[in-house]
N, C-alpha and C positions, 0 to 999 in steps of 0.2 A: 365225214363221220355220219353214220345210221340215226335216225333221231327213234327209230322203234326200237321199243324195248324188246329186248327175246324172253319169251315167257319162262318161267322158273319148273314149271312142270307144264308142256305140250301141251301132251293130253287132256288135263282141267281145264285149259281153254275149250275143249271141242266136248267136253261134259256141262261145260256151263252157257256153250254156243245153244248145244240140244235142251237144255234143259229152262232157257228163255224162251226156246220155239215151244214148249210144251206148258208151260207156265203164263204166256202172254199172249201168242199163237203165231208168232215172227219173232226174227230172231236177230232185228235190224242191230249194230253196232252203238247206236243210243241205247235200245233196250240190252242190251250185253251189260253195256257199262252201268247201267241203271239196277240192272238181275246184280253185280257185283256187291254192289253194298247194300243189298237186300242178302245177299248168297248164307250169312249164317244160319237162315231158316233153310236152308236147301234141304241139306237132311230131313228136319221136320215133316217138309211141304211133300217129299214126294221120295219116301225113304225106296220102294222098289227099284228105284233110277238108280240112285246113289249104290244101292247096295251091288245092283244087277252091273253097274260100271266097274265096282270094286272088285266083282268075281272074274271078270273076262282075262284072261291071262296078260294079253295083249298091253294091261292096263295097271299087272301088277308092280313094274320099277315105279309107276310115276305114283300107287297109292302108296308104295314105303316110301317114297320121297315126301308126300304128305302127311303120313305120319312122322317122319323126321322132323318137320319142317313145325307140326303141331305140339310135338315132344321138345324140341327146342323154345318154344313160347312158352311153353307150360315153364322151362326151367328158368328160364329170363324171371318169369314171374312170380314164382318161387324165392328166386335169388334175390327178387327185389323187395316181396315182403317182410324176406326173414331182418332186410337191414332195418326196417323199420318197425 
């Protein structure tokens, strides 16, 4: 049995690889994992990446998987205010 996990969408690994080397100036696998649970600023911090990634065709299955994937939380969390 693999003990790696396979990523949920690819390509966000190699958006979030580049986007630690441009944010830190290396893009060692500490700072990966470190850039991760910093990443909600991602947009914020450096929207031309983000947006310029979102445009490249190449990149369009894995940004609607992202938006799937954001659209489903939203409704999780939706569903779960309305019980309370």
């Amino acid at each position: 049995m693999d003990d790696k996990k396979t990523p949920l969408v690819p390509e966000l690994d190699e958006l979030l690889y580049k986007f630690t080397e441009l944010l830190t100036g290396e893009a060692t696998p500490e700072r990966v994992e470190m850039v991760k649970i910093w990443c909600p600023h991602m947009s914020k911090a450096m929207p031309p990446l983000v947006q310029h990634w979102a445009s490249e065709p190449e990149h369009f299955e894995a940004r609607d998987q992202i938006r799937g994937i954001i659209e489903q939380i939203k409704q999780w969390n939706q569903t779960k205010n309305q019980k309370h």
